[in-house]
C-alpha positions in Angstrom: -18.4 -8.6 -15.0 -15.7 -10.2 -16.9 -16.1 -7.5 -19.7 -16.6 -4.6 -17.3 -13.4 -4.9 -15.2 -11.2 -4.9 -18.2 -12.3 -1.7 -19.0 -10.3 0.3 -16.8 -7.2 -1.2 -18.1 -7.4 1.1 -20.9 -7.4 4.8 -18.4 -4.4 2.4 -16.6 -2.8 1.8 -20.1 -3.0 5.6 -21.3 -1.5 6.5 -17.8 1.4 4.1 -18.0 2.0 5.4 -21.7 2.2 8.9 -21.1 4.9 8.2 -18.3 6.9 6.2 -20.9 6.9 8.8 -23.2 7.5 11.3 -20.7 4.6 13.6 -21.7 2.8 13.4 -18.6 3.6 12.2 -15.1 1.3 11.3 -12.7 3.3 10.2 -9.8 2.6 13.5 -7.7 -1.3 12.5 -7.9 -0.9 8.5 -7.8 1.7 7.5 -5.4 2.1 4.1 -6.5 4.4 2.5 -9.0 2.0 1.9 -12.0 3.9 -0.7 -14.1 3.3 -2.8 -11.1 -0.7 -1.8 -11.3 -0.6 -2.4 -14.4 1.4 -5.9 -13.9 -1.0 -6.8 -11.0 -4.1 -6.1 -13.0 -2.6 -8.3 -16.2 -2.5 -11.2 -13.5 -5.6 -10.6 -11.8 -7.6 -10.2 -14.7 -6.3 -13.6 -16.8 -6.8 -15.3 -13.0 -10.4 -14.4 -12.5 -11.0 -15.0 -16.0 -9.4 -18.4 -15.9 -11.0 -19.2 -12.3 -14.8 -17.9 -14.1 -14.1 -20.1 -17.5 -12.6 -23.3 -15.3 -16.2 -23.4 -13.5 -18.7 -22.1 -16.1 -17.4 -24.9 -18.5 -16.1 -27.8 -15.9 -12.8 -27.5 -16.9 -10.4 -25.5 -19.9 -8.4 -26.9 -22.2 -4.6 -26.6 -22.9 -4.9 -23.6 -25.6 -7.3 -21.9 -23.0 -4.3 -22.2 -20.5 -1.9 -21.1 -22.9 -3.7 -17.9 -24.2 -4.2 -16.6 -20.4 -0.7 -17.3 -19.5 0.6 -15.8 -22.7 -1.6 -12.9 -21.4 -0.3 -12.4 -17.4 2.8 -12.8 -19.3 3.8 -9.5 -19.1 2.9 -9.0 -15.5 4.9 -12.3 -14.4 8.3 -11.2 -16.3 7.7 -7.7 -14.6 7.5 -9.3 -10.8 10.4 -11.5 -12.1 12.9 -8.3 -13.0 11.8 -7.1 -9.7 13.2 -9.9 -7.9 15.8 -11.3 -10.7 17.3 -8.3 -12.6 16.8 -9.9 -15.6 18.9 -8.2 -18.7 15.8 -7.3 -21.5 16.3 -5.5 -24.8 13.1 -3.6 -24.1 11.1 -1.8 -21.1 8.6 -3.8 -19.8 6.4 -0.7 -18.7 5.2 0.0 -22.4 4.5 -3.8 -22.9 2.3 -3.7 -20.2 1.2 -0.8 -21.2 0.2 -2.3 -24.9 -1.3 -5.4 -23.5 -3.5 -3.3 -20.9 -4.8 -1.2 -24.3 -5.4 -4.2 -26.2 -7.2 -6.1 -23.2 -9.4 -2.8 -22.5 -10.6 -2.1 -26.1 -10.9 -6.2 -26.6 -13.4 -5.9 -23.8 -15.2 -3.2 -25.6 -16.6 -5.1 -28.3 
């Protein structure tokens, strides 16, 4: 399960790029904002994942905790700029969108 459900970050991912680059939109077929898709999956992937490890091995260590929130970071800072405008040098949709590819082709292997 953990390595299935990662895999449709990368169709998510693709989506989300084509947007950014404004080759394809598909807001008339998906209604829904998918940065924030994308942002909610970051976050619920590293929390299952974290919930799955924290039982399987009685507990997770600091660097475990650091690598999943360095992961949701993304997501977090998007949910953030939503409520706090925040003032960022870069677009948060193709960050997402990078860590969503690299998540789905990690869970490939």
């Amino acid at each position: 399960m953990s390595r299935i459900i990662p895999i449709a970050a990368v169709p998510l991912a693709l989506l989300i790029a084509l947007k950014y680059f404004k080759i394809y939109d598909v807001s008339p077929i998906i209604p829904y904002d998918l940065a924030m898709l994308g942002a909610l999956f970051l976050i619920a992937t590293q929390l299952i994942t974290y919930i799955v490890m924290h039982h399987v091995n009685r507990g997770t260590s600091f660097m475990g905790k650091l690598i999943k929130l360095t992961l949701a970071f993304p997501g977090i800072l998007y949910f953030i700029n939503l409520k706090f405008p925040l003032n960022l040098g870069f677009d948060l949709e193709i960050v997402i969108a990078m860590f969503l590819l690299t998540e789905g082709i990690y869970a490939l292997h």
